[in-house]
TIMI-2910 file (N, C-alpha, C, CB; in pm, 1 decimal, decimal comma, always signed):
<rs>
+----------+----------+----------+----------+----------+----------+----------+----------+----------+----------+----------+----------+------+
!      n_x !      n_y !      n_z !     ca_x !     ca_y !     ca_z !      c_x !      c_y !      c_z !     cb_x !     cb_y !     cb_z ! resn !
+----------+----------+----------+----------+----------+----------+----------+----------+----------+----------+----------+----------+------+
!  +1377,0 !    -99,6 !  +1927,5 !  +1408,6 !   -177,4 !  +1809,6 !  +1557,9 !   -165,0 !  +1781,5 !  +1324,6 !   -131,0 !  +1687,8 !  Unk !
!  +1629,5 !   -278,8 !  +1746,4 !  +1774,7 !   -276,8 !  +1730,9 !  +1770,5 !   -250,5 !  +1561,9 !  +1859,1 !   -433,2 !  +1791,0 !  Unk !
!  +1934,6 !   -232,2 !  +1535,7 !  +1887,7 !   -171,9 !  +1416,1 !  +2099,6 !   -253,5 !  +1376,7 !  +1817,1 !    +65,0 !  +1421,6 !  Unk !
!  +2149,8 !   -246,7 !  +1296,9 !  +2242,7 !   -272,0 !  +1269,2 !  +2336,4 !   -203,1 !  +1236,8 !  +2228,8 !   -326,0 !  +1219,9 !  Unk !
!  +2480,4 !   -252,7 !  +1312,6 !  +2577,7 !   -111,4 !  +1284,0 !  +2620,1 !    -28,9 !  +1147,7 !  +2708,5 !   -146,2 !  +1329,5 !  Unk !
!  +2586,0 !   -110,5 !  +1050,0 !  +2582,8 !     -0,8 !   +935,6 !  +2458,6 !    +59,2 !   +903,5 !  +2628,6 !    -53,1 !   +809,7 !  Unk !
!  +2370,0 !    +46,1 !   +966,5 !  +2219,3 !   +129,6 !   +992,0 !  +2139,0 !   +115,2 !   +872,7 !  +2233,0 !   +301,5 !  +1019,1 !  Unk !
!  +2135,5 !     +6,7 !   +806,7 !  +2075,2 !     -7,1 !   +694,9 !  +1903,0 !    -18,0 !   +726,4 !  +2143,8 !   -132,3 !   +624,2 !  Unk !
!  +1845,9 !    +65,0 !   +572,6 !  +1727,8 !   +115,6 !   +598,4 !  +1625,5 !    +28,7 !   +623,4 !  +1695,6 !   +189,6 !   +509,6 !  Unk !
!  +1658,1 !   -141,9 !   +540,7 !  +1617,8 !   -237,6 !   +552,8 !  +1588,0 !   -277,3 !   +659,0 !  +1667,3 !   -293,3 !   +509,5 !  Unk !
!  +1659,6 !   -279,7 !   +777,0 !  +1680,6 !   -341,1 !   +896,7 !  +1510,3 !   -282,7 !   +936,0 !  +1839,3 !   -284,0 !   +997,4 !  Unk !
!  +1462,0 !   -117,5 !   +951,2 !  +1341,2 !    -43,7 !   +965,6 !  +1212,7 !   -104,4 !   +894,8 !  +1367,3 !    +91,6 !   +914,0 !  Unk !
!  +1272,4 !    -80,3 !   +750,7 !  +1167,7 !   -101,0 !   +660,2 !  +1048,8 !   -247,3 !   +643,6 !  +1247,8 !    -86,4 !   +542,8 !  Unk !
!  +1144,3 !   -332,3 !   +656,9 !  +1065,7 !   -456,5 !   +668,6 !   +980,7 !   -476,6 !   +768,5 !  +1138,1 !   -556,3 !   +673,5 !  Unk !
!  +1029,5 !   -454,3 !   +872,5 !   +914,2 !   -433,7 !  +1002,6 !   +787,4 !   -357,1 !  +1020,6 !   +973,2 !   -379,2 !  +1103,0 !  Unk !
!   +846,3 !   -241,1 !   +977,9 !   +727,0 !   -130,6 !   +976,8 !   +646,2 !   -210,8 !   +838,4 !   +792,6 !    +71,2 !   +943,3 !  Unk !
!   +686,1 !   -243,1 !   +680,2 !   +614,1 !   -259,5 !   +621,7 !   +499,7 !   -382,9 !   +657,1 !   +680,4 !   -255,9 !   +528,4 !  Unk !
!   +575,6 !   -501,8 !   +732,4 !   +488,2 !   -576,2 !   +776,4 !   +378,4 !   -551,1 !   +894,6 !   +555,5 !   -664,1 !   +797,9 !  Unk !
!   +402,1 !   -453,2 !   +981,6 !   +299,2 !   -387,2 !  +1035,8 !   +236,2 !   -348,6 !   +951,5 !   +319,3 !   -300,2 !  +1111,2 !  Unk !
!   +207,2 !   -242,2 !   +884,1 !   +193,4 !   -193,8 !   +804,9 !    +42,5 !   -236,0 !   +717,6 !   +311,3 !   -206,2 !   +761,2 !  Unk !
!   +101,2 !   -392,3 !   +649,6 !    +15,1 !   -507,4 !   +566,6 !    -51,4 !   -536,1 !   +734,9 !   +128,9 !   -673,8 !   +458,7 !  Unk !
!    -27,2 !   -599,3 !   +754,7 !   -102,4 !   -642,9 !   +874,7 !   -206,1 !   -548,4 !   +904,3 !    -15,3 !   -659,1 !   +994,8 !  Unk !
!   -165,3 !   -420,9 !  +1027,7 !   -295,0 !   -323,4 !  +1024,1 !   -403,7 !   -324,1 !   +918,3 !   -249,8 !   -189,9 !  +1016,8 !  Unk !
!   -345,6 !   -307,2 !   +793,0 !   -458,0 !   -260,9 !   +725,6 !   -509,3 !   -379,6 !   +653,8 !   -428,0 !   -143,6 !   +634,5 !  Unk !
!   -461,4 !   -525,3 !   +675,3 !   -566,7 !   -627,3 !   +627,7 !   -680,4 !   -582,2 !   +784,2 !   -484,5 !   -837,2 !   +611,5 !  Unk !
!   -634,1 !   -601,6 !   +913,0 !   -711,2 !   -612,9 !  +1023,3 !   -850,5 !   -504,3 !   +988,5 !   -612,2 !   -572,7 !  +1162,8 !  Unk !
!   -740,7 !   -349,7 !   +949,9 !   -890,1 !   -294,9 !   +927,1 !  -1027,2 !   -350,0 !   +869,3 !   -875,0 !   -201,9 !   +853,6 !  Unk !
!   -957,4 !   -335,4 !   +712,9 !  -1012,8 !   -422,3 !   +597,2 !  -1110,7 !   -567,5 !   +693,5 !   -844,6 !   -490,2 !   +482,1 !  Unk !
!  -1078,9 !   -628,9 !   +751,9 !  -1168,7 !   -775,1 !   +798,0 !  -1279,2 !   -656,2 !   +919,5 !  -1024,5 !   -956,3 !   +914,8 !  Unk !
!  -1178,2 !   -584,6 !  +1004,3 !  -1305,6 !   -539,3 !  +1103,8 !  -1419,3 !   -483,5 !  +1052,6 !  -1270,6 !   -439,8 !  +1199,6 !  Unk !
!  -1419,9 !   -385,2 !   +932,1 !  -1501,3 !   -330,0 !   +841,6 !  -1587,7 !   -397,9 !   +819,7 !  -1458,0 !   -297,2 !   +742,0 !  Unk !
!  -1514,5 !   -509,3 !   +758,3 !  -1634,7 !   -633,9 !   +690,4 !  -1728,1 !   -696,2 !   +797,6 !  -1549,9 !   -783,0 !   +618,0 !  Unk !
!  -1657,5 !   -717,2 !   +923,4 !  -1738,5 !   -781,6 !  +1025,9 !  -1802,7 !   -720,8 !  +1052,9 !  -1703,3 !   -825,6 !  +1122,2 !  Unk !
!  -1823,9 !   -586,6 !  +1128,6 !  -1958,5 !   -489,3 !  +1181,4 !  -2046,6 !   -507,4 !  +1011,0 !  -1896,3 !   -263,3 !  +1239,4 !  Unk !
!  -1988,4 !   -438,6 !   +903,9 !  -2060,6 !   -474,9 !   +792,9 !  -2192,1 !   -582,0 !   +787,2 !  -1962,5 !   -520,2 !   +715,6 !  Unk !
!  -2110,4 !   -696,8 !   +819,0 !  -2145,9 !   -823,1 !   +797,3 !  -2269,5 !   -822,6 !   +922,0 !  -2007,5 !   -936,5 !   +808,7 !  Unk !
!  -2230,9 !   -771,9 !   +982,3 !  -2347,5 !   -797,9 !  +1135,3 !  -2478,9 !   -672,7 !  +1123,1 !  -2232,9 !   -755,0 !  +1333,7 !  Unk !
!  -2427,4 !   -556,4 !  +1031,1 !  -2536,5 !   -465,1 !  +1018,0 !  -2615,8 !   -507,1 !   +921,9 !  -2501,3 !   -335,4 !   +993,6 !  Unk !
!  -2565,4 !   -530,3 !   +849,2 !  -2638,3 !   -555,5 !   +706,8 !  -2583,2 !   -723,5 !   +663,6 !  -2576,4 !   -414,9 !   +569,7 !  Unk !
!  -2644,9 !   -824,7 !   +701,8 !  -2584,4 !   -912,6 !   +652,1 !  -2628,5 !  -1024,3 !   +473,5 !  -2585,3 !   -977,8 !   +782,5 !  Unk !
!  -2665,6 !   -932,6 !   +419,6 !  -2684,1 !   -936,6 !   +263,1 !  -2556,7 !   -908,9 !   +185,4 !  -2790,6 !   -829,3 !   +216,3 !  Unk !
!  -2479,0 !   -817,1 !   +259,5 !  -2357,6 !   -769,9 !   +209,3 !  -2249,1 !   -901,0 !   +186,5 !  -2302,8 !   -656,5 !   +315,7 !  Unk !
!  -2256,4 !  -1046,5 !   +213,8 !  -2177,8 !  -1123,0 !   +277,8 !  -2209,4 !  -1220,1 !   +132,9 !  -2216,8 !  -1168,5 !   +451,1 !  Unk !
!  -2336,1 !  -1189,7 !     -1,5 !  -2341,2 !  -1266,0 !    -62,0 !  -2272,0 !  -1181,8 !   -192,4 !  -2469,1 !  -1326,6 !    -54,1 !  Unk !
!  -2212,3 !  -1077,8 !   -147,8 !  -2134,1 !   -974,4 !   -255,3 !  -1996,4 !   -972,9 !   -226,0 !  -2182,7 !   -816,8 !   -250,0 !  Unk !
!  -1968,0 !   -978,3 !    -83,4 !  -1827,6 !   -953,8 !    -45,7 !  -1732,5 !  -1124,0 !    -49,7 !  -1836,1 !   -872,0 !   +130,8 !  Unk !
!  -1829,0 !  -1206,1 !    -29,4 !  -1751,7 !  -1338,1 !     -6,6 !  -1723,3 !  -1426,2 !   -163,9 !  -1855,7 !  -1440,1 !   +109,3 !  Unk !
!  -1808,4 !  -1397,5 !   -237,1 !  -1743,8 !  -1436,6 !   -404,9 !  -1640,1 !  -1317,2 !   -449,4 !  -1890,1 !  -1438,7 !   -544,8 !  Unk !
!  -1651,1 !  -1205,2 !   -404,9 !  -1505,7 !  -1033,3 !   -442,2 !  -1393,0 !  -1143,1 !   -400,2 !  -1502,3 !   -816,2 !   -280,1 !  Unk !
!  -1405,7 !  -1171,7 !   -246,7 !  -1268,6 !  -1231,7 !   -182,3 !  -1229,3 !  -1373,6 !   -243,1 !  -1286,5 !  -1252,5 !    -13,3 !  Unk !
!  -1304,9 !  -1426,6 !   -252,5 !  -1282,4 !  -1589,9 !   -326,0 !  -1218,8 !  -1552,7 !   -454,3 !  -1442,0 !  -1692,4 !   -363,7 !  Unk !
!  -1239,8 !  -1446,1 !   -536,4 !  -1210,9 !  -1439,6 !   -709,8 !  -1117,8 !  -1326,7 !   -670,3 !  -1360,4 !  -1396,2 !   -845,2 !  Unk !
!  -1082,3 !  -1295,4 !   -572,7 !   -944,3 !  -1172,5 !   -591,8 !   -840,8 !  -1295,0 !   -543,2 !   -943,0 !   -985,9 !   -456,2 !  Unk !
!   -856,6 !  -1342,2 !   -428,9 !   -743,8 !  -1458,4 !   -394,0 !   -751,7 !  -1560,7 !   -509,9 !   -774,7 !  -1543,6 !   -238,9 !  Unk !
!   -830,1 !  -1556,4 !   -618,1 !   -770,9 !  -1660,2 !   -716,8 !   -689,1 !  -1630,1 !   -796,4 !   -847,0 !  -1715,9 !   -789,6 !  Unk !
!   -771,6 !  -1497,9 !   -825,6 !   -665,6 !  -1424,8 !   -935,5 !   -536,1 !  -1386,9 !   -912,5 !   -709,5 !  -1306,7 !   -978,5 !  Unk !
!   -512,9 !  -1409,3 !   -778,3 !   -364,2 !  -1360,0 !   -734,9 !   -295,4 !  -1487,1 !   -744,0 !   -346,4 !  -1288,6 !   -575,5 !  Unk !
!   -340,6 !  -1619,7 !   -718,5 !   -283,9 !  -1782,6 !   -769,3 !   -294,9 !  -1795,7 !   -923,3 !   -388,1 !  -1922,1 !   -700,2 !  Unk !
!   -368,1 !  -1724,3 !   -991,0 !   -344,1 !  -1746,9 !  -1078,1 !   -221,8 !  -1669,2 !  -1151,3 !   -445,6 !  -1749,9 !  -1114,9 !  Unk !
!   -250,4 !  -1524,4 !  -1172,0 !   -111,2 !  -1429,2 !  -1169,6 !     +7,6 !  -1432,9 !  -1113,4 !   -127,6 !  -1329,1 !  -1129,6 !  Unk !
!     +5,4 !  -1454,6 !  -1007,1 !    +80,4 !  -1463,2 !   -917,9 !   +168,4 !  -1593,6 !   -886,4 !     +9,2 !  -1429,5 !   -831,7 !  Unk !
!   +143,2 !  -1692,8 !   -904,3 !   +179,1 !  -1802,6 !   -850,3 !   +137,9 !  -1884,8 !   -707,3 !   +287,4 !  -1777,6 !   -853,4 !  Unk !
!   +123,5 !  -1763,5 !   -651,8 !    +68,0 !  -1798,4 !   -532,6 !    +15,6 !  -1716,2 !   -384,9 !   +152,1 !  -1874,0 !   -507,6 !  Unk !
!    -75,1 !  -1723,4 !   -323,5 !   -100,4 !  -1602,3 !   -250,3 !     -4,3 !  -1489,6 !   -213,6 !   -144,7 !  -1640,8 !   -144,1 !  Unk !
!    +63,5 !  -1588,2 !    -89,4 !   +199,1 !  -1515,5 !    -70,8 !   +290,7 !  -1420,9 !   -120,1 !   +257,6 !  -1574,1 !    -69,5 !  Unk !
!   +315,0 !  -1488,5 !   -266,4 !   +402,2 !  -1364,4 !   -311,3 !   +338,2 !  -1280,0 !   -397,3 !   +526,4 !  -1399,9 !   -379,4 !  Unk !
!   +187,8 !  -1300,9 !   -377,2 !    +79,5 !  -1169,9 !   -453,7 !    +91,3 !  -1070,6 !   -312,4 !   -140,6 !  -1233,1 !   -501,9 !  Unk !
!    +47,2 !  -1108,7 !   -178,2 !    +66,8 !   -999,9 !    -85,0 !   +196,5 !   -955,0 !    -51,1 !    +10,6 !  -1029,0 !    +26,6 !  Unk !
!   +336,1 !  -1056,4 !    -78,4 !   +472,2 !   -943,4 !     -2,3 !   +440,8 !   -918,6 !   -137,8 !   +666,8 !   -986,2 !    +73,9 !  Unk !
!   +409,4 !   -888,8 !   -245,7 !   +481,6 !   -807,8 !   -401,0 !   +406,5 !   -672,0 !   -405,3 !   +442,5 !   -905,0 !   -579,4 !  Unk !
!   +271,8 !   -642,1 !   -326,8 !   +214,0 !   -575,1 !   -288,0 !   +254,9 !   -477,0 !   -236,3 !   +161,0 !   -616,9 !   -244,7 !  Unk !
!   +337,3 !   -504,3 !   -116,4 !   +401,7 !   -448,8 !     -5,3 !   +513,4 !   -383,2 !     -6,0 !   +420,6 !   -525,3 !    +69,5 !  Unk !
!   +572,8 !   -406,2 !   -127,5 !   +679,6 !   -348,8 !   -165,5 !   +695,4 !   -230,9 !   -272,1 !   +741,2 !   -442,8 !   -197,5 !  Unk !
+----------+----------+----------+----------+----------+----------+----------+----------+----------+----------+----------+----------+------+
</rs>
């Protein structure tokens, strides 16, 4: 990873944090999928959670997007 000659922390930070969000949405969905395939009753509890948390973040928020980078930071 290149990094910039005044070595600013930024140059690190943003990357790793977007790994970071990433990994742990991936966890978060793989969870749900074996979930979803063991027990699939779980899918009439978990899929209105996700529909009414992504609203509430358009609604608060303005808009998905800057509900997850505001997260991240």
């Amino acid at each position: 990873m290149q990094v910039s000659s005044d070595l600013s922390i930024v140059d690190l930070d943003v990357p790793f944090g977007l790994m970071f969000a990433a990994g742990a949405s991936l966890n978060a969905y793989s969870n749900l999928g074996v979930l979803a395939v063991v027990t699939w009753q779980v899918l009439f509890v978990s899929v209105p959670m996700i529909v009414l948390a992504i609203r509430l973040q358009v609604i608060l928020c303005g808009s998905v997007g800057f509900a997850i980078i505001s997260f991240t930071n």
